[in-house]
Steps between C-alpha positions, in 0.01 A plus 500: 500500500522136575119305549502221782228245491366262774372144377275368709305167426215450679259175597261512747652781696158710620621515832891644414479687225330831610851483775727380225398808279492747810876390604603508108364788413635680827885381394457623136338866546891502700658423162661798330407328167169401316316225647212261414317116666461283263248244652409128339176350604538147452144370431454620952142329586465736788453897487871542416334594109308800678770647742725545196225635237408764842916554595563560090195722480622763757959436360536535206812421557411116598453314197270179525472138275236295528558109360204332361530196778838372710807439296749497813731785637762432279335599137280774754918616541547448130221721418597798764849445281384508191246868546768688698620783318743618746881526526509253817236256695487345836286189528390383774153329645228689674529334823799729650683213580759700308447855629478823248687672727833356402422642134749826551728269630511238215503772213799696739686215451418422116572878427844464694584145354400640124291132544237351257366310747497487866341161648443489854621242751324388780661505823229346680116411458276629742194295560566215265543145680786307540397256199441794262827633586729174482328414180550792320909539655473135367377583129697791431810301572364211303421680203863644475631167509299391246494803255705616258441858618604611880228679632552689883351301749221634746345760263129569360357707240574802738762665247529821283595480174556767237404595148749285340395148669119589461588513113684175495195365747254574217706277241450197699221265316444218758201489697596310773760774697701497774588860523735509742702244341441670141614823619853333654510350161541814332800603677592835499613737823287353827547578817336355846323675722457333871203573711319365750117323350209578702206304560206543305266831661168267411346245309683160398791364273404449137770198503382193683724223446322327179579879320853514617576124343393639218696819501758304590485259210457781254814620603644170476398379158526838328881559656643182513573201286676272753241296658489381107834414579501357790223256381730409212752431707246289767418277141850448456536378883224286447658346175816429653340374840305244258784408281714411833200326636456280220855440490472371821185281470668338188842436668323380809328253274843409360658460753201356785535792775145713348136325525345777312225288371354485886603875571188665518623823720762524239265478233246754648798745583604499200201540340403821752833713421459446137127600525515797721857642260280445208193703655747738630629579141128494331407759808786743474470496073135545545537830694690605258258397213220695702749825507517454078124465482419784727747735302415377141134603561598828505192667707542856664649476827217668624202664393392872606175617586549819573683809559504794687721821444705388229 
């Protein structure tokens, strides 16, 4: 019989999680195969530590991680990945933002479709703001332009993915993932999913804008290599811009129509493009450079304290 496990990181989520594992657990004892919770406690500064040491006390079923301190959702993801023994795995957050109840649904459809993965697309997004909505219709979009790798637009973490991807998942070595993006990478059968996002039951979003620029640029720098190019290609603009400028100060000189000696504006212009290309380039090659150090360091994507039921 096939064994279906729920990933569920967790930060800070006291006041959902007792309703996240009520809802969860009500979907899976519907399942006519075995079932287990896998929950990730994220470094949580709030009771979130004792609700899942009480919940995994009473299920043995419900399976519980503890990190040392707060490494982010995605290696508290990378962790539920890497200790699930099962044949398939939904992920998804605790907030219910992406209900449980769509589970039978999402592993119909993967049974039907003989899928390895099945990523689910957001029709709409209940209780975010307009900003947080454009932006993210915004990035997605972006980042296929800009990656070598097309990745469907308006999607999560909210997936299911089965033995086979979980295996490849375990290969990859860098600690700075974009899962969602890694997972398109390794191609294979997926399938979408489309469902309507609720808003979150309690509590509030673990992504305030300074943690979705980073997300974002970790997705970025880790899938893409063209803003290298196009910073090349803004140095080669610049050279040519100051090659035909200097050809035009010198045959001004020549020939009387150029007072470039008195042009201060021209001077000053000049000398802002130039600067701000050249600090453009030194930025973008830095990121990169910080990517390289991070990696070649080589320490644990995250660090477990503790576990419970394993």
């Amino acid at each position: 019989m096939k064994k279906l496990a729920v990933i569920v990181p967790c930060y800070n989520e006291e006041l959902v999680i007792a309703e996240s594992y009520r809802r969860t657990k009500a979907v899976m004892e519907k399942l006519s195969i075995l079932t287990e919770i896998i929950y990730i406690n994220d470094g949580s500064r709030d009771k979130t530590r004792d609700i899942l040491n009480e919940i995994a006390s009473k299920d043995p079923h419900v399976k519980v991680i503890h990190f040392s301190r707060n490494f982010g959702h995605q290696p508290a993801v990378t962790a539920g990945i890497n200790n699930c023994d099962a044949d398939l795995a939904v992920i998804m957050d605790a907030d219910m933002q992406d209900p449980p109840e769509l589970i039978p649904d999402i592993l119909e459809l993967q049974e039907r479709e003989q899928a390895n993965v099945v990523y689910c697309v957001r029709k709409s997004r209940s209780g975010e703001s307009v900003f947080k909505r454009l932006t993210a219709k915004m990035f997605y979009r972006f980042l296929n332009n800009m990656s070598e790798v097309q990745f469907p637009v308006d999607t999560g973490d909210f997936r299911m993915v089965d033995r086979k991807i979980m295996d490849q998942f375990d290969r990859f070595q860098e600690r700075g993932k974009y899962i969602r993006g890694l997972i398109s990478w390794l191609g294979y059968k997926q399938v979408p999913f489309y469902y309507e996002r609720e808003a979150r039951i309690a509590g509030e979003t673990k992504y305030p804008i300074s943690k979705m620029l980073k997300f974002a640029s970790t997705a970025m720098l880790y899938f893409s290599k063209k803003p290298l190019r196009i910073v090349v290609g803004l140095g080669f603009i610049a050279v040519v811009l100051g090659l035909l400028l200097a050809l035009y100060f010198a045959v001004g000189k020549i020939y009387g129509f150029s007072n470039a000696e008195t042009g201060w504006t021209s001077i000053m212009t000049t000398v802002i493009f130039f600067g701000g290309v050249q600090l453009l380039t030194v930025g973008v090659l830095g990121q990169y450079i910080g990517v390289l150090f991070d990696e070649i360091k080589a320490r644990p994507e995250y660090v477990i304290d503790e576990k419970r039921n394993f």
